[in-house]
N, C-alpha and C positions, 0 to 999 in steps of 0.2 A: 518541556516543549509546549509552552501553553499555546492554543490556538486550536486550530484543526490537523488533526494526522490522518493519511488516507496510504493505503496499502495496495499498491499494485507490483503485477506480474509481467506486464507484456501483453494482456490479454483484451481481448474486444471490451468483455466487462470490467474489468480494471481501467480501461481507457474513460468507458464511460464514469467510473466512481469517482477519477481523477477530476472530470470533469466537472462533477457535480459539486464536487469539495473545492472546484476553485470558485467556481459560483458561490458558492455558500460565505465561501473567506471573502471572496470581493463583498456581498453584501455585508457580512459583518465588521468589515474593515480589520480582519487579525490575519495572523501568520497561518499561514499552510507550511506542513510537514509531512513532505514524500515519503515514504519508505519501499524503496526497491529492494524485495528481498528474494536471494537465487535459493533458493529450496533445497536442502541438500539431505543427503544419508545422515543417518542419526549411528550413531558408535553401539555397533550391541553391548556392550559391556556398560557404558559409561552414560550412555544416550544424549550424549552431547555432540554439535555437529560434529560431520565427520567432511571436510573442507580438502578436496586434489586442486592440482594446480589449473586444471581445467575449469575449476569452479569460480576463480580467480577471472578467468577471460567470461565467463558468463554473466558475472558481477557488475564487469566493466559495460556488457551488451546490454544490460537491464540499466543501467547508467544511460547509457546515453538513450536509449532511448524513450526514459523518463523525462532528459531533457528535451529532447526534441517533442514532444506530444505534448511539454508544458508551454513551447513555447508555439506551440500550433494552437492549442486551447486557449493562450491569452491574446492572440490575435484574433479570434472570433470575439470572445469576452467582449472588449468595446472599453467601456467605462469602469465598470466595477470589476479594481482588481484586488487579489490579497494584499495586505500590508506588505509582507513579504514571501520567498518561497526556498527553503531548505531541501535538497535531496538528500537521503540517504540511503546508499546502495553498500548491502552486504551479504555475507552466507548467513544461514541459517536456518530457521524455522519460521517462516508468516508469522502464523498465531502468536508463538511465543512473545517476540517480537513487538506486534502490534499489541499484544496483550501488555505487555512492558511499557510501549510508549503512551498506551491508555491513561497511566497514573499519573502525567503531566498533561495530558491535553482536555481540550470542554467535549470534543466530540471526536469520535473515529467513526473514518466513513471505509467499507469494504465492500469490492465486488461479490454480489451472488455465487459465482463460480468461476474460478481460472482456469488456468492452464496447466497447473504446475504437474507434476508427477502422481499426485492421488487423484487427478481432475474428477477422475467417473464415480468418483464418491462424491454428490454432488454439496456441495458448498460447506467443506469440512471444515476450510480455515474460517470461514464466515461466519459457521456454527462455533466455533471454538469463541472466538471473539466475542458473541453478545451474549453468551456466556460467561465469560469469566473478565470482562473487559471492568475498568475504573474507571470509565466514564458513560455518557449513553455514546450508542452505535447509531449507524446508518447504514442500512444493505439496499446499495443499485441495484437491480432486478437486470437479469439479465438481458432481456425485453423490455425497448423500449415502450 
């Protein structure tokens, strides 16, 4: 996924990273690469997701509304838009995840802090990412 990949939850700050990564791709003229990822329990045994059918309808809810906030942010935008824009909405783990799609992209852009179920641990997936990321990172500040 060469281009820019950007990592949202659903979250005020995720909305804003979203945004910042479509800016960034319009000016450089490359692909943006969504990644909607629903956060899930990890397998004690195995520590790999552990995915109910309810995670399935939550999946589909971070779906849509990656698209609808992309398609709000490219109506502000004006001129400069990405080349193109990929969603992808799955279970799992953030980090993992975007750590993974790090090894094909030029830049990963991540909100300071979500929403997701460790929220008050503040900005774990963000820390995990420019740490252990394959390419450079971008952290949105929560505050604009």
């Amino acid at each position: 996924m060469p281009g820019i990949t950007v990592g949202v939850d659903g979250s005020e700050t995720s909305y804003r990273a979203l945004e910042w990564a479509m800016k960034e791709a319009g000016l450089r003229q490359v692909r943006l690469n969504v990644l909607a990822v629903n956060e899930v329990a990890a397998n004690q045994w195995t520590g790999h997701p552990m995915v109910t059918p309810e995670d399935e309808a939550e999946t589909e809810q971070a779906r849509s509304w990656t698209e609808e906030s992309i398609s709000k942010i490219a109506g502000q935008l004006g001129g400069a838009q990405p080349s193109s824009i990929s969603v992808r909405a799955m279970n799992g783990f953030s980090a993992e995840e975007l750590i993974k799609a790090s090894a094909d992209s030029d830049l990963v852009v991540v909100g300071q802090r979500g929403h997701g179920r460790f929220a008050p641990l503040v900005g774990s997936t963000s820390t995990k990412v420019v740490h252990h990321a394959k390419s450079p990172v971008v952290v949105v500040p929560s505050d604009k």
